[in-house]
Backbone as JSON Lines, residues from 0, in Angstrom:
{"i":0,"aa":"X","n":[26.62,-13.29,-34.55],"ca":[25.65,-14.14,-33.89],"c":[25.02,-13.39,-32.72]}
{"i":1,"aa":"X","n":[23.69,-13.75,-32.58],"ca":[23.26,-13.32,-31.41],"c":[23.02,-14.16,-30.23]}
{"i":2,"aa":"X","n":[22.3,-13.8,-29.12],"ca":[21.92,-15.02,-28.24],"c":[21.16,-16.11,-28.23]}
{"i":3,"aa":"X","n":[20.32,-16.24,-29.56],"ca":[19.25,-17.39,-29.95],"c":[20.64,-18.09,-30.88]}
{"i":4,"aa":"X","n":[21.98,-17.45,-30.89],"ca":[22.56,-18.32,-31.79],"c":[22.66,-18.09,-33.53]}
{"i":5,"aa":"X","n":[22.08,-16.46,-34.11],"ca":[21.42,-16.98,-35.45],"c":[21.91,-15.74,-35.81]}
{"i":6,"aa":"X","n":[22.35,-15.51,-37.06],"ca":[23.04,-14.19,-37.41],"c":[21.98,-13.37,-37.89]}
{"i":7,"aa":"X","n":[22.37,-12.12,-38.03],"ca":[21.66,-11.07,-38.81],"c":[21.13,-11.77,-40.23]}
{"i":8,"aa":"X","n":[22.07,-11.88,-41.11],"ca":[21.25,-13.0,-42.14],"c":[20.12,-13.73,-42.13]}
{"i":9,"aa":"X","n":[20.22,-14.61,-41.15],"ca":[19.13,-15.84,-40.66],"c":[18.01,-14.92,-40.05]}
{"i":10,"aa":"X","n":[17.97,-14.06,-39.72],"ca":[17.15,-12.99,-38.82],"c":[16.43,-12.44,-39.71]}
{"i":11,"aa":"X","n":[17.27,-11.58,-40.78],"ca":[16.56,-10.71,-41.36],"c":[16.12,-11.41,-42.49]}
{"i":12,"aa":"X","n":[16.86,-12.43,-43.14],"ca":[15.63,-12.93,-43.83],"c":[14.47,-13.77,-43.59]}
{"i":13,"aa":"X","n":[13.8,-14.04,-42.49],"ca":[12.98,-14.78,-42.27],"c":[11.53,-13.77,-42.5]}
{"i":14,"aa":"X","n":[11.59,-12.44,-42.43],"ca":[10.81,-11.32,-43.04],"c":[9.89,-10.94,-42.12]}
{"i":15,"aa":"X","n":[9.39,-9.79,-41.71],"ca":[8.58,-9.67,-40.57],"c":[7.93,-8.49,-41.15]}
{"i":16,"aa":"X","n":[7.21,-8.21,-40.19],"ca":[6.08,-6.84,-40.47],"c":[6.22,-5.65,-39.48]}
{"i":17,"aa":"X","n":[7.0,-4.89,-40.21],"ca":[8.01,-3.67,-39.82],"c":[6.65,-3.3,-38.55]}
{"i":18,"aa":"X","n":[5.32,-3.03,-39.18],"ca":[4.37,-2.0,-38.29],"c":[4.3,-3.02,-37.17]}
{"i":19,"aa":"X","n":[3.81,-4.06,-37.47],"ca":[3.5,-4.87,-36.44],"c":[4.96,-4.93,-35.33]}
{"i":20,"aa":"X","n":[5.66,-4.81,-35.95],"ca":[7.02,-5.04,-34.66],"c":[7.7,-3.77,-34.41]}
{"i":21,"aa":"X","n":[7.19,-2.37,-35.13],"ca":[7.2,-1.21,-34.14],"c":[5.85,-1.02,-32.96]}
{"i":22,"aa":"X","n":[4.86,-1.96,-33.24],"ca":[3.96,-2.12,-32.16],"c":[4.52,-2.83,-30.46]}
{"i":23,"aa":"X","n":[5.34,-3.85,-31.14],"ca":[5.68,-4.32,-30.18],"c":[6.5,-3.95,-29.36]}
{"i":24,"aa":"X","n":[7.36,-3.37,-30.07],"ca":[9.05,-2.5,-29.47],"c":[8.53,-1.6,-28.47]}
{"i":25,"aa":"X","n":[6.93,-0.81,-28.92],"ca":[6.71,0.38,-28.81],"c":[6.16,-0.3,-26.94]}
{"i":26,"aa":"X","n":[5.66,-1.22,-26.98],"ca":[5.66,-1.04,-25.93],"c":[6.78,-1.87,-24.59]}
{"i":27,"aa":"X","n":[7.65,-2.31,-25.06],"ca":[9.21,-2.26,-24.69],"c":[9.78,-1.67,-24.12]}
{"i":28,"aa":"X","n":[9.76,0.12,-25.05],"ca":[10.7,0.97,-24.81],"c":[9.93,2.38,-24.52]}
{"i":29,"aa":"X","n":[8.66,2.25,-24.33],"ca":[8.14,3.43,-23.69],"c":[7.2,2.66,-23.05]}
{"i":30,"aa":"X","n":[6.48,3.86,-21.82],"ca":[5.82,4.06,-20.77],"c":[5.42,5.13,-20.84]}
{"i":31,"aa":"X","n":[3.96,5.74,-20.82],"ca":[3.23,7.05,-20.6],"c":[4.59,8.4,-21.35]}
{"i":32,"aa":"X","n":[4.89,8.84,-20.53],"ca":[5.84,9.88,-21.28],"c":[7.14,9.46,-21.82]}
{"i":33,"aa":"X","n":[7.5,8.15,-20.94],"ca":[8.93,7.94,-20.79],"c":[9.66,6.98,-22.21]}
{"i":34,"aa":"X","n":[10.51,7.15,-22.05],"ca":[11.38,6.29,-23.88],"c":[12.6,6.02,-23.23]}
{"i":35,"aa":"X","n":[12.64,4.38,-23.65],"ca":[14.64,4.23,-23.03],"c":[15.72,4.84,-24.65]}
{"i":36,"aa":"X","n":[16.64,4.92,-23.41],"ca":[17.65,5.62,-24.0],"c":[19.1,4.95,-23.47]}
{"i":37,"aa":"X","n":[20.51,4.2,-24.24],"ca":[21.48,3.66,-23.62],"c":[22.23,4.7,-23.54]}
{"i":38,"aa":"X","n":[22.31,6.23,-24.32],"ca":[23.87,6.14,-24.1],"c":[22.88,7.97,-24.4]}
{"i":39,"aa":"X","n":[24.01,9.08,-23.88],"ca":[24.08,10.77,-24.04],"c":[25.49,11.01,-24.48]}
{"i":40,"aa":"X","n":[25.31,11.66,-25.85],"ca":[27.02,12.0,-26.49],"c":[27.23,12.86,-26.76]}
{"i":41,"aa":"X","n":[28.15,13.8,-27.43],"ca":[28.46,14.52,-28.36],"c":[29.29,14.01,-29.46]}
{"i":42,"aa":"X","n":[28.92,14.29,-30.49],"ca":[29.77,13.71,-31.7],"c":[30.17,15.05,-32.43]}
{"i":43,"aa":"X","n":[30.95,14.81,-33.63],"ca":[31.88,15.6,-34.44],"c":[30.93,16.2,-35.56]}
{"i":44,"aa":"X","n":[30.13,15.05,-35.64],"ca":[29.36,15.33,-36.94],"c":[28.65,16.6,-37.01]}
{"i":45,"aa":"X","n":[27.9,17.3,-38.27],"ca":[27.31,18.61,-38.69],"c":[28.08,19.66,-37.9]}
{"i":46,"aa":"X","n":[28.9,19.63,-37.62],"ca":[29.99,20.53,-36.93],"c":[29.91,21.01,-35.56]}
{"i":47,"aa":"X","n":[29.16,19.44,-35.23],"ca":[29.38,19.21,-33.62],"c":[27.66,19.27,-33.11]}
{"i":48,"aa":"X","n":[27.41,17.79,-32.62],"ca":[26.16,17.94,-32.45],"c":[25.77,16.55,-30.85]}
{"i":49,"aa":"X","n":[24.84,17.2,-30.43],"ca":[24.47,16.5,-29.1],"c":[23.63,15.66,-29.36]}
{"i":50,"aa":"X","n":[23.89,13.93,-29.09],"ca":[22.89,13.05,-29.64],"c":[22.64,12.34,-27.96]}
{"i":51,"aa":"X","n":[21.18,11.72,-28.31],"ca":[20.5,10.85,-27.6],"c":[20.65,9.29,-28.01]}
{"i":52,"aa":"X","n":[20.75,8.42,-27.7],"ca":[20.98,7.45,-28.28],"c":[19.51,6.58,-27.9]}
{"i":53,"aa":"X","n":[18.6,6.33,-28.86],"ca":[17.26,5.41,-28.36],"c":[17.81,4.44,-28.44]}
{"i":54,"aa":"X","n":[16.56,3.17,-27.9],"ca":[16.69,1.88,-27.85],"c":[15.57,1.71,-28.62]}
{"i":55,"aa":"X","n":[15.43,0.93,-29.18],"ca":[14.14,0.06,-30.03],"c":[13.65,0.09,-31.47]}
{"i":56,"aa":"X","n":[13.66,-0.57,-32.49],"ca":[13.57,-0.5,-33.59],"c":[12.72,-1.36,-34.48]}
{"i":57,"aa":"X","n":[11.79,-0.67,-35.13],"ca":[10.67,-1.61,-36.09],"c":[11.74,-2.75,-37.08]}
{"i":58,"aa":"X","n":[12.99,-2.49,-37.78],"ca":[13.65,-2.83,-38.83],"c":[14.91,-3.41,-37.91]}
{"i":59,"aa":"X","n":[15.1,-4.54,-39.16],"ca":[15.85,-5.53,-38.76],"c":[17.22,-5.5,-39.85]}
{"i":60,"aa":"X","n":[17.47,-4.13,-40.29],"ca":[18.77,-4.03,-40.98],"c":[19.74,-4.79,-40.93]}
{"i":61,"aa":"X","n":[20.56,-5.31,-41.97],"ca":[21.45,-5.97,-41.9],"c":[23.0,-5.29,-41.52]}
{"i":62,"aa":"X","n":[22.88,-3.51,-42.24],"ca":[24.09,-2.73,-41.74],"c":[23.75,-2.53,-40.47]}
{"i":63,"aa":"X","n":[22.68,-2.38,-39.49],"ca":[22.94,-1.81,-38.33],"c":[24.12,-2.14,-37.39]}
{"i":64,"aa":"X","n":[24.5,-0.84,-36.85],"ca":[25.49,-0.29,-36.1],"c":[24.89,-0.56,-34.68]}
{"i":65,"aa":"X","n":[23.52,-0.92,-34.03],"ca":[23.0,-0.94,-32.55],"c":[22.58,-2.25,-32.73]}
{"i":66,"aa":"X","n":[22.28,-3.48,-33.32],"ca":[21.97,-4.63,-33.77],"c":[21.85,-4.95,-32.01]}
{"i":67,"aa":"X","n":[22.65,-5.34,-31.54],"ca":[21.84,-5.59,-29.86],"c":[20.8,-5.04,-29.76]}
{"i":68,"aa":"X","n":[20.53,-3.39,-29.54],"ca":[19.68,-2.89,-28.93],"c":[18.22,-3.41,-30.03]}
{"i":69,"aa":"X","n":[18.55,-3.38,-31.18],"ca":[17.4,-3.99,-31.99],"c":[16.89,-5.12,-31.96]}
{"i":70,"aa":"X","n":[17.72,-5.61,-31.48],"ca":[17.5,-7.5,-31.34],"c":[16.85,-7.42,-29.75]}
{"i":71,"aa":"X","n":[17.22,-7.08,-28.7],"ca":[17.11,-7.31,-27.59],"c":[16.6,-6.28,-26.85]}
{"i":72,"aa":"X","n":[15.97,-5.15,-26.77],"ca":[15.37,-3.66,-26.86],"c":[15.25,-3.84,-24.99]}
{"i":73,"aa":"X","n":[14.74,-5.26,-24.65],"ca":[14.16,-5.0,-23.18],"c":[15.83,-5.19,-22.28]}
{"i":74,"aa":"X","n":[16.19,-5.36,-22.67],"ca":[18.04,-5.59,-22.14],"c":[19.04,-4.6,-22.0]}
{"i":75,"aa":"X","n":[18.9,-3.07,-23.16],"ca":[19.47,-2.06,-23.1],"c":[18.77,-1.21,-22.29]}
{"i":76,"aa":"X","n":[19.01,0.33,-21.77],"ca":[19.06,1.42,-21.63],"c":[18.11,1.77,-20.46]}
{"i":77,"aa":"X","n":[17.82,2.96,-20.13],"ca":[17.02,3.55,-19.18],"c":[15.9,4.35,-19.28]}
{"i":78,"aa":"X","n":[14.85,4.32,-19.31],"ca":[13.5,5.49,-19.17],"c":[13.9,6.86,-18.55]}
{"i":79,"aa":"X","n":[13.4,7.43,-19.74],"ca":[14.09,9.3,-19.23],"c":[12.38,10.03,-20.11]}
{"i":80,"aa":"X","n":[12.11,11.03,-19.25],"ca":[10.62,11.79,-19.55],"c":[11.44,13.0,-20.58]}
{"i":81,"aa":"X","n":[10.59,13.42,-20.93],"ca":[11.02,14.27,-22.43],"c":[11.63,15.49,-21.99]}
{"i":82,"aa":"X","n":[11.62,15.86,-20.4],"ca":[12.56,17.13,-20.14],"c":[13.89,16.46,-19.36]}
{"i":83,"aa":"X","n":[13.66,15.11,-19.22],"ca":[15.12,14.37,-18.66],"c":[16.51,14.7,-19.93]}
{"i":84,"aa":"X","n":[15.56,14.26,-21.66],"ca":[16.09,14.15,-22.48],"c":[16.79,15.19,-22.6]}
{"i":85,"aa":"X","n":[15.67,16.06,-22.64],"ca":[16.09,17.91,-23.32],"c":[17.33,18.44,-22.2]}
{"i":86,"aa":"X","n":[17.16,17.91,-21.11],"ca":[17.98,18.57,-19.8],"c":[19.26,18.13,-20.32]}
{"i":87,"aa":"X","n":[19.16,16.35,-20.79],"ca":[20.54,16.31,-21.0],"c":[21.35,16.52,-22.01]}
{"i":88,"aa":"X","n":[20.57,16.45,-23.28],"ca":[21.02,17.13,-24.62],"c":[21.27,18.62,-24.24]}
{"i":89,"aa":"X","n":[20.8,19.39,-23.85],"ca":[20.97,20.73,-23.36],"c":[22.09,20.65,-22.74]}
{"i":90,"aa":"X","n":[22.99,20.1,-21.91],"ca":[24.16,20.17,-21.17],"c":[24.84,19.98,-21.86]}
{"i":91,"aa":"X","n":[24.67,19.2,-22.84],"ca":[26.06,18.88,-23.77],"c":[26.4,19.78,-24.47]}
{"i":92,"aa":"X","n":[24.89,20.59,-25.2],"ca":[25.05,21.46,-25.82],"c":[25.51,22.9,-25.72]}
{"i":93,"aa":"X","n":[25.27,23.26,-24.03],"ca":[26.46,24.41,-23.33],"c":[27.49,23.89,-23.22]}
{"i":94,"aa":"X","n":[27.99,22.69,-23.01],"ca":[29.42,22.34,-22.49],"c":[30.19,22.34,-23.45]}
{"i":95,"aa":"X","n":[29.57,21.86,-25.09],"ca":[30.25,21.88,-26.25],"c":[29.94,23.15,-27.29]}
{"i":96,"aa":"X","n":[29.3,23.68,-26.88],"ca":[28.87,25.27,-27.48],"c":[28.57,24.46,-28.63]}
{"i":97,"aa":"X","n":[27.47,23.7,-28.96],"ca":[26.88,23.12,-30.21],"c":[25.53,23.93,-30.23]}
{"i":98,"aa":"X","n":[25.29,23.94,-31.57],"ca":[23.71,24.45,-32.12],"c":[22.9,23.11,-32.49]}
{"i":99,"aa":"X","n":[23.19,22.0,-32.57],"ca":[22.15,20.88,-32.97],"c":[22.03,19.47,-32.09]}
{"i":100,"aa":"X","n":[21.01,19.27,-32.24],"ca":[20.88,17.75,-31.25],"c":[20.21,16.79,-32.51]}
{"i":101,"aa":"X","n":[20.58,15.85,-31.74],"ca":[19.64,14.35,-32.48],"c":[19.13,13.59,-31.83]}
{"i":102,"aa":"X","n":[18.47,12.81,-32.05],"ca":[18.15,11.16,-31.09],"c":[18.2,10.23,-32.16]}
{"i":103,"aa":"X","n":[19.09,9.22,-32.25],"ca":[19.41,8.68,-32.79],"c":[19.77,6.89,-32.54]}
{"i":104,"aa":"X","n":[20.89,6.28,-33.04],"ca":[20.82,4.87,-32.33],"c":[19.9,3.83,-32.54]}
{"i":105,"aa":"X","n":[18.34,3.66,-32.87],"ca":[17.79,3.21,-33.07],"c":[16.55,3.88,-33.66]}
{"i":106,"aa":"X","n":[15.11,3.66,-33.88],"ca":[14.38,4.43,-34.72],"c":[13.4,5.11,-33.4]}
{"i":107,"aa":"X","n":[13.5,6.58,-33.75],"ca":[13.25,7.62,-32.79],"c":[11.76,7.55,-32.93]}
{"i":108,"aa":"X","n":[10.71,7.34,-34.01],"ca":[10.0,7.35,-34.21],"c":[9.19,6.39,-33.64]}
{"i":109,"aa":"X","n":[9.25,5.5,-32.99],"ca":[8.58,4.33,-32.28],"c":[7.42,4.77,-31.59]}
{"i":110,"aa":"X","n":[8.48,5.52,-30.35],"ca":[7.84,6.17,-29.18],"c":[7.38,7.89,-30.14]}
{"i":111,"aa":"X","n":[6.43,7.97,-30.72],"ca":[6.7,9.39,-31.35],"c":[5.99,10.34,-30.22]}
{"i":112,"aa":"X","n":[4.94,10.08,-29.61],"ca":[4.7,11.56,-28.83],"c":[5.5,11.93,-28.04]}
{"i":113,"aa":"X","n":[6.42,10.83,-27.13],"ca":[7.92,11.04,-26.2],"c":[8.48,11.85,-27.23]}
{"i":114,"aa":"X","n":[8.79,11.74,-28.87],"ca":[9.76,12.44,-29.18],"c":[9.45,13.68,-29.86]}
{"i":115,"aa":"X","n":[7.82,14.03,-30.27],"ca":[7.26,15.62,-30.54],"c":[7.47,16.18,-29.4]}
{"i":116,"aa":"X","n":[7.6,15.75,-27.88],"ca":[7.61,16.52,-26.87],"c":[8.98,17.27,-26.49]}
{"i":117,"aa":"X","n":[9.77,16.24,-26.86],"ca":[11.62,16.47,-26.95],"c":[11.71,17.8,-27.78]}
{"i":118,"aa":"X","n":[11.09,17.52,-28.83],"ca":[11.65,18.22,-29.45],"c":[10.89,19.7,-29.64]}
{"i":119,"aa":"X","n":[9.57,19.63,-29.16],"ca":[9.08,20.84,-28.38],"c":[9.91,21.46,-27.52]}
{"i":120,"aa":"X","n":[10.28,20.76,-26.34],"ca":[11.29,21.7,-25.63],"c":[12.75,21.85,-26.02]}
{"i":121,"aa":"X","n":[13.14,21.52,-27.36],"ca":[14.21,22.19,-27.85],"c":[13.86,23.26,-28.31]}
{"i":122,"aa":"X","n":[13.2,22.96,-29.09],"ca":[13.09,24.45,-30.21],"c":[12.92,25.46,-29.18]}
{"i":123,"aa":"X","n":[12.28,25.29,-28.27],"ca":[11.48,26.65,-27.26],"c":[13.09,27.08,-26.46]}
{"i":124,"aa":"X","n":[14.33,26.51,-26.82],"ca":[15.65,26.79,-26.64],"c":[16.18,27.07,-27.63]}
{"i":125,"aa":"X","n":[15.68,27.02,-28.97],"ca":[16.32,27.62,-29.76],"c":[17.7,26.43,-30.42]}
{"i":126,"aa":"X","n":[17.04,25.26,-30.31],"ca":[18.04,24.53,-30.86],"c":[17.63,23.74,-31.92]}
{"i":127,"aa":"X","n":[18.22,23.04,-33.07],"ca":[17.65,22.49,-34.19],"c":[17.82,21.14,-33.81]}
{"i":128,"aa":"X","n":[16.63,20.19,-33.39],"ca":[16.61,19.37,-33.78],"c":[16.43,18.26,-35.18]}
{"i":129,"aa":"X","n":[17.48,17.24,-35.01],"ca":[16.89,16.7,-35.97],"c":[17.28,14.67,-35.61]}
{"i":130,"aa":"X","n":[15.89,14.67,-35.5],"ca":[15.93,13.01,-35.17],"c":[16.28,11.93,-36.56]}
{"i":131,"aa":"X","n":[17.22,11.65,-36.65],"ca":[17.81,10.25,-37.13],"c":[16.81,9.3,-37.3]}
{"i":132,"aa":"X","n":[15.75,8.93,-38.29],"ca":[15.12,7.98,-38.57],"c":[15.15,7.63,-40.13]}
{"i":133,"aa":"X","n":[14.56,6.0,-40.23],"ca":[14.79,5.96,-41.59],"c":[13.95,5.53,-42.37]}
{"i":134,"aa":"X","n":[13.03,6.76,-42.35],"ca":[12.27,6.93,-43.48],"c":[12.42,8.4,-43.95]}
C-alpha cells in the first residue's frame, strides 16, 4: 500500500501515458543542470561497480524495487549538478578500485541532458558508464 491507500495493482492498472508522466516527473526531479538523487553506493555487481541512485520514473512497474521513489518522486532525494555526480561516483570508484559506474534506481533517462553530461565527464576519466534504464 501506499499513502493514497491503493496498492501497486490498483495503481498500475488504472493505465497512464508513460511520455506524458516522464513529462511530469521530469520536472519534479530536475532543475537547469541539476537531477535528484537518494542514495551513492557501491555494489558487487559486474565485478564491482559505483552506482547513483535517481529518483523519478515515467513507469509504474509492478516488480519495482524503488516503488516510493516512483510513486512519490517530490519526497525522495537531493539535487546534485553533473560534476557533483561524477565527483561522487569517482570516489567510490578510487576507494573501491572499480572500473564501472551506473545511475540507476529509477529511470535515468528522464532528466537526459543531466545524464549525457554525467556521463561526459566519466568517460573523459576513463570510466565505463552504463545507465540502468528500461528500454
Amino acid at each position: 500500500m501506499n499513502s493514497s491507500g491503493k496498492s501497486k495493482g490498483e495503481i498500475a492498472a488504472k493505465g497512464f501515458d508513460p511520455v506524458t508522466r516522464a513529462e511530469e516527473v521530469a520536472k519534479i526531479v530536475s532543475r537547469e543542470d541539476q537531477r535528484k538523487y537518494y542514495r551513492f553506493r557501491s555494489a558487487r555487481f559486474y565485478g564491482g561497480i559505483a552506482t547513483a541512485d535517481c529518483v523519478g520514473c515515467c513507469l509504474q512497474c509492478l516488480f519495482c524495487w524503488s516503488w516510493p521513489q516512483v510513486v512519490k518522486p517530490d519526497r525522495f532525494g537531493h539535487f546534485y549538478s553533473p560534476h557533483d555526480v561524477a565527483g561522487r561516483l569517482g570516489a567510490i570508484l578510487r576507494k573501491k578500485q572499480f572500473r564501472r559506474v551506473r545511475v540507476s534506481g529509477n529511470e535515468p533517462t528522464v532528466a537526459w541532458h543531466h545524464l549525457v553530461k554525467v556521463i561526459e565527464l566519466l568517460r573523459k576519466c576513463r570510466f565505463l558508464p552504463k545507465p540502468a534504464t528500461h528500454s
